[in-house]
N, C-alpha and C positions, 0 to 999 in steps of 0.2 A: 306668517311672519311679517309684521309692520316692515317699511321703508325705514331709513335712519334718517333723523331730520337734523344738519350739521349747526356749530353755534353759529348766533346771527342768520338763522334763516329767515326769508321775505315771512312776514305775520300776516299780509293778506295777500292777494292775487291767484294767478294761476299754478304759480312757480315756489319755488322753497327753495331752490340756487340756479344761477345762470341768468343772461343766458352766455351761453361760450363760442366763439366761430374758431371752429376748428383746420385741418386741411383745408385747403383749397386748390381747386386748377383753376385756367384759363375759363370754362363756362360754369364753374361749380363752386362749394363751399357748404361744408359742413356743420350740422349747429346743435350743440350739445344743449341741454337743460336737464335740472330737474322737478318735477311736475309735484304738486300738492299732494296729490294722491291718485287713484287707477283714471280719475275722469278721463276723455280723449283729451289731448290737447293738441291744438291747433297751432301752426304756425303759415302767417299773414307774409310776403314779400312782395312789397310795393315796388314794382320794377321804377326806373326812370323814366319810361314812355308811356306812363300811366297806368299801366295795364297792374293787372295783380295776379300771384301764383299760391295756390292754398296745398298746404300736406296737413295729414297727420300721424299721430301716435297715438298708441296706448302704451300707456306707463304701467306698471307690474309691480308688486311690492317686493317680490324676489330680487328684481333689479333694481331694487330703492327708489322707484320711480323716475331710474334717467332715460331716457332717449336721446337717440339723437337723428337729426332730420339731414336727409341727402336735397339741397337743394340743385337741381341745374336749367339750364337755360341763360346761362347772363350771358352778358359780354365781355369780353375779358377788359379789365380796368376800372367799369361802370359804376357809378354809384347808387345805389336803392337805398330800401327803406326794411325792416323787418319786425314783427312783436309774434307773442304768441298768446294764446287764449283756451278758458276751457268755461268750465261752466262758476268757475270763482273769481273770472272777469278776466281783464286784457293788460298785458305789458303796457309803459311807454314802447314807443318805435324808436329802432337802435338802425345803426347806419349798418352797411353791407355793400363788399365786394368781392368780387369774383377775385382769381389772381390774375399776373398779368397777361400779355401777350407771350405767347412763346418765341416771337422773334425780339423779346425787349433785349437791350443792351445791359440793363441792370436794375439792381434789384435794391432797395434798402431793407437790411437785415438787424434784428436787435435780439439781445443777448442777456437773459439773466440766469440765475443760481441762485440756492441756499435761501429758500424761503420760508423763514423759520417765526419772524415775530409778526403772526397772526393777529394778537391783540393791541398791535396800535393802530387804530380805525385811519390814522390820516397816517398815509405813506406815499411825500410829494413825486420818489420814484416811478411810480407808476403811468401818473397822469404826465410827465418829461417823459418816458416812452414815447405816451399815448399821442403828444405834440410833435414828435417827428416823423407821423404818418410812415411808421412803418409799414413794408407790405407781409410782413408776419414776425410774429415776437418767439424766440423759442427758449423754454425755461430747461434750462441743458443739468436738469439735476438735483435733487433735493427738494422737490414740487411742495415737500410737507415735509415735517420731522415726525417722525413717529416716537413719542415716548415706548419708554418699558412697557405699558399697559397697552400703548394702542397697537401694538402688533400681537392681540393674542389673540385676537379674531379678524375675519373678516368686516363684520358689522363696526367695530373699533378703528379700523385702518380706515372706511367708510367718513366715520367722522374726522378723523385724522385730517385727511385731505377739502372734506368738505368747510371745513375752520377757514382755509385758507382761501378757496374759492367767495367766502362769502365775505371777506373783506369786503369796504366800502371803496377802499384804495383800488383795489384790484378789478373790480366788476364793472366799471367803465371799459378800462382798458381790453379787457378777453370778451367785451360783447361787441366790439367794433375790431377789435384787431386779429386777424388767424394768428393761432394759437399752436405752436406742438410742444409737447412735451418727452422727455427721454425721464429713468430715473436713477438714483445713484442708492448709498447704502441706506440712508436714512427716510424714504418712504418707499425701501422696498422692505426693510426688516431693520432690525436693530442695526447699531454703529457697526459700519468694519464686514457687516455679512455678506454672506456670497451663497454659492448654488445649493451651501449644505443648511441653508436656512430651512427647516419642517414646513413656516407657511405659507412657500413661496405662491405655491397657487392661489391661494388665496390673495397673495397680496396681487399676482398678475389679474386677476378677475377686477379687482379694486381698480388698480392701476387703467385699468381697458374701459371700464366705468363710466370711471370720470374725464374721459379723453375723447377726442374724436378724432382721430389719425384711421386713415382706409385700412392700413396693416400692422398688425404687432404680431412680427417672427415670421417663421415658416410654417407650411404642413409636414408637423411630426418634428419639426426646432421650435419648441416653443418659448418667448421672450416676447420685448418691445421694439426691436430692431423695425428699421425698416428704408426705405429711399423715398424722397419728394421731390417731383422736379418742379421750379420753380423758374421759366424763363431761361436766364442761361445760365442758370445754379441749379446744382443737383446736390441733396443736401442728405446725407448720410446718417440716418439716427441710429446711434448705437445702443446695446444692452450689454455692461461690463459687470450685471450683477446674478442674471439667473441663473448663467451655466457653469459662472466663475467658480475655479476652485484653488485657495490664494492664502486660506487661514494655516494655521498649524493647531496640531489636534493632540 
């Protein structure tokens, strides 16, 4: 089974979407991509003190080629350097940090929703985010709209989200800013659905995918729920869609 390769994917490089900084603590930060295809792909972080720290992956066409990389060792605050590489060449180097201190006073926090029109390339939104240095951006719902058609498979909900990611608007901002995401009805299944959706797991495997968050759910509660602490925010991500039962039948 091929990967799915979402619209506006990168035409050359290592990559076909991303990259995305996902969770982060105090010496860590997560970092999503999607890879060309199975080659290893490397990813490069240029500490501030010069020094360098190398991971890798291997991409899978089962998992449409995402990975995602546990970076740690920073320092909480610090600013680096990051790219990644395989054998169809090398990123530009995107900025990276850690999150804060855990004794910080505060935190700047940013907020969006309802991210539905993927095909206007220039969305000034983003980049006014990306200018108030936030220390994580969280899109609290509706990450993607899924038409009628893209929630009849897994592979379709794949593109679904991947449209969005590969904005021009948006791909500055989720390569430098940590990133969580929750989701609402519209890229978990059709408008209005809940727990009696048929695809739901599928649509959670998509959903887990394309994200880089440490946890989604429990063991044996399965959802997107989860907690982050963030300095002196502790920030609550809910699931009001997989287990919801809310329709009338």
């Amino acid at each position: 089974m091929p990967g799915v390769a979402g619209l506006n994917s990168f035409a050359t490089g290592p990559l076909l979407a991303g990259p995305l900084l996902g969770e982060c603590g105090p010496h860590s930060v997560r970092v999503w991509a999607q890879a060309r295809d199975e080659q290893t792909l490397s990813l490069t972080v240029f500490l501030s003190d010069g020094r360098a720290q190398s991971y890798t992956a291997q991409p899978t066409a089962d998992e449409h080629y995402c990975v995602v990389f546990d970076v740690e060792g920073l320092s909480p605050g610090s600013r680096h350097e990051y790219a990644l590489s395989s054998a169809h060449g090398t990123t530009e180097r995107y900025s990276l940090r850690a999150g804060c201190e855990p004794t910080a006073r505060r935190i700047r926090l940013a907020f969006g929703s309802c991210y539905k029109d993927y095909k206007t390339a220039v969305q000034p939104i983003f980049a006014s985010i990306k200018s108030e240095s936030p220390d994580v951006f969280m899109i609290l719902g509706d990450t993607c709209y899924f038409d009628e058609d893209d929630a009849r498979n897994e592979a379709a909900m794949m593109q679904a989200h991947l449209r969005n990611r590969n904005n021009d608007s948006i791909r500055p901002l989720v390569a430098a800013v940590p990133t969580l995401a929750i989701w609402d009805d519209h890229d978990f299944g059709p408008n209005d659905s809940d727990g009696t959706f048929a695809r739901k797991t599928s649509s959670l495997r998509a959903f887990k995918r394309m994200w880089a968050q440490q946890q989604y759910g429990l063991a044996g509660v399965p959802g997107i729920f989860s907690n982050v602490r963030l300095g002196p925010v502790e920030i609550f991500l809910l699931d009001v869609r997989y287990n919801r039962r809310s329709r009338r039948h």
